[in-house]
C-alpha distance (Angstrom), angle and dihedral (degrees) to the residues before:
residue distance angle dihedral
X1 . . .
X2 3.70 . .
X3 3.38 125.6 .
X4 3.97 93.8 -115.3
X5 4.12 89.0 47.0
X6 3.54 89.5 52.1
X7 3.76 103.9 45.0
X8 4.34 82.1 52.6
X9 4.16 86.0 54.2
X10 3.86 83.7 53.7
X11 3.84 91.8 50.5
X12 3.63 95.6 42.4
X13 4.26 90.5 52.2
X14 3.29 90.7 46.9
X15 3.92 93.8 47.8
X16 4.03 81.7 46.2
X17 3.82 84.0 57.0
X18 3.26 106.4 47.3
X19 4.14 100.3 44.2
X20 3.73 89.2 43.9
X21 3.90 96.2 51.5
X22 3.66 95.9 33.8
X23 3.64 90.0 51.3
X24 3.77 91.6 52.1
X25 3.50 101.0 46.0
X26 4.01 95.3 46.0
X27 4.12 89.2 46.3
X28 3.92 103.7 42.4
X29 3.70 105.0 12.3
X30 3.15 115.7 31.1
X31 3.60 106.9 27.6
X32 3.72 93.7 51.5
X33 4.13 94.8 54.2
X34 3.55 92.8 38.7
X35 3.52 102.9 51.4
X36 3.61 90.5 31.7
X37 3.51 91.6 86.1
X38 4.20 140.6 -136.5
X39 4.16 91.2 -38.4
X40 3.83 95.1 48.6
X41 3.65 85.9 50.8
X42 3.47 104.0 50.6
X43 3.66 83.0 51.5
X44 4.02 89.5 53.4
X45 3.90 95.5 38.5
X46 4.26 89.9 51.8
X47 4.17 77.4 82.7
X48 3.59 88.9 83.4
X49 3.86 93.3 63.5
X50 4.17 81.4 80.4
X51 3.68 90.6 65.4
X52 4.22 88.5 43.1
X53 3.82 90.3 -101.1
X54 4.12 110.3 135.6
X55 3.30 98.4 151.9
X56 4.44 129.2 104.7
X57 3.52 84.1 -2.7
X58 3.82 85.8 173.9
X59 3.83 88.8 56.5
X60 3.81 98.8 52.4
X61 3.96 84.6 44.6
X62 3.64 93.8 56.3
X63 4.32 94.3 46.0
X64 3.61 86.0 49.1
X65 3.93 89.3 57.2
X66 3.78 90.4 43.8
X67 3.42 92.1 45.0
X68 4.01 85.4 54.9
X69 3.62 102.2 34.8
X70 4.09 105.0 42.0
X71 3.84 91.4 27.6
X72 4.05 86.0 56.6
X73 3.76 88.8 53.0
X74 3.90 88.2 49.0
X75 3.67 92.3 52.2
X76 3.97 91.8 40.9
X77 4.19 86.0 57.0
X78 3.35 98.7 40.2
X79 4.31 86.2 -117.7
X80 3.50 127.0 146.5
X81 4.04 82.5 -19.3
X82 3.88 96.4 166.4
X83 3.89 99.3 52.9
X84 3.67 89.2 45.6
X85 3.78 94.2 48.7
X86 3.55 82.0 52.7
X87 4.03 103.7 58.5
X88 4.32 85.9 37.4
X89 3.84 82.9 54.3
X90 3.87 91.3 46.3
X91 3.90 82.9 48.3
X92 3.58 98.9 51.6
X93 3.83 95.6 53.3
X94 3.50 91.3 49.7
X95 4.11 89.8 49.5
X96 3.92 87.8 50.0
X97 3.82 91.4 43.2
X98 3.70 86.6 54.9
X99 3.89 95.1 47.3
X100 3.67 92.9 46.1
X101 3.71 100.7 39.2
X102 4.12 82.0 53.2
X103 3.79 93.2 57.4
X104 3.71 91.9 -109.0
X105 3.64 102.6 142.5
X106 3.91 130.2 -119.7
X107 3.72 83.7 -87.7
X108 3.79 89.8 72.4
X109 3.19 93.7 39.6
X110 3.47 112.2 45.3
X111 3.79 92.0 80.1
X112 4.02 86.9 67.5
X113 3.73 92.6 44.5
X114 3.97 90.7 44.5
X115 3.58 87.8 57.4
X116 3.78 100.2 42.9
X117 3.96 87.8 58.9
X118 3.85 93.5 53.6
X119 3.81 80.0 52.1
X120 3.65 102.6 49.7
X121 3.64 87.1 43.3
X122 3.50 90.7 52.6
X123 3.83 86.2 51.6
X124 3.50 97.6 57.4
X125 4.21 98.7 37.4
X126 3.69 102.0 44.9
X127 3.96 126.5 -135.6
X128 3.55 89.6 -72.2
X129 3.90 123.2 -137.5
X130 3.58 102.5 -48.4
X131 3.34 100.3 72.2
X132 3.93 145.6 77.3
X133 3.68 92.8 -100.7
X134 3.43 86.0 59.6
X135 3.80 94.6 53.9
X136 3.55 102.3 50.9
């Protein structure tokens, strides 16, 4: 494989990425808390009790959806993909926290931790070339 065929596989897996998870998180995370409304993110934002947060539970709830919902979209365009792998990374150890910290088992949790790696790898790679960070 040639160096320019390979760096295109690169781009193309992490365009694969990056639609598939960003479609995923805006459809059946995000979307659902975030348009769920103030009682679906209480619900969401009780996570923070595992780091010894109680407080605005409502509020963390709500920047956990956006942090699913809009930073979906940003991976799904390929637009400001590192800061949004960022907060969904932030997001992801707080969802495992929460699992763990409830006695649910690394079972549970792994989804939360699956997903936080894809993020922090994310992080560190970039979007790649196909994608709007790219472009401008």
């Amino acid at each position: 494989m040639t160096r320019s065929a390979a760096y295109q596989a690169l781009d193309g897996g992490l365009l694969l990425v990056r639609v598939g998870l960003g479609m995923m998180f805006v459809m059946f995370h995000g979307g659902p808390k975030l348009f769920g409304g103030p009682e679906v993110w209480s619900r969401v934002g009780m996570a923070m009790a595992a780091l010894g947060i109680h407080a605005v539970p409502a509020f963390w709830g709500l920047m956990a959806a956006c942090a699913e919902f809009f930073g979906g979209l940003c991976l799904l365009l390929g637009f400001f993909t590192r800061p949004a792998a960022l907060f969904l990374a932030i997001t992801m150890t707080v969802a495992a926290t929460m699992h763990l910290s409830r006695g649910d088992g690394i079972g549970v949790a792994s989804h939360a931790i699956e997903d936080g790696i894809m993020f922090a790898a994310l992080l560190l790679i970039g979007p790649g070339r196909y994608s709007l960070d790219h472009t401008f």
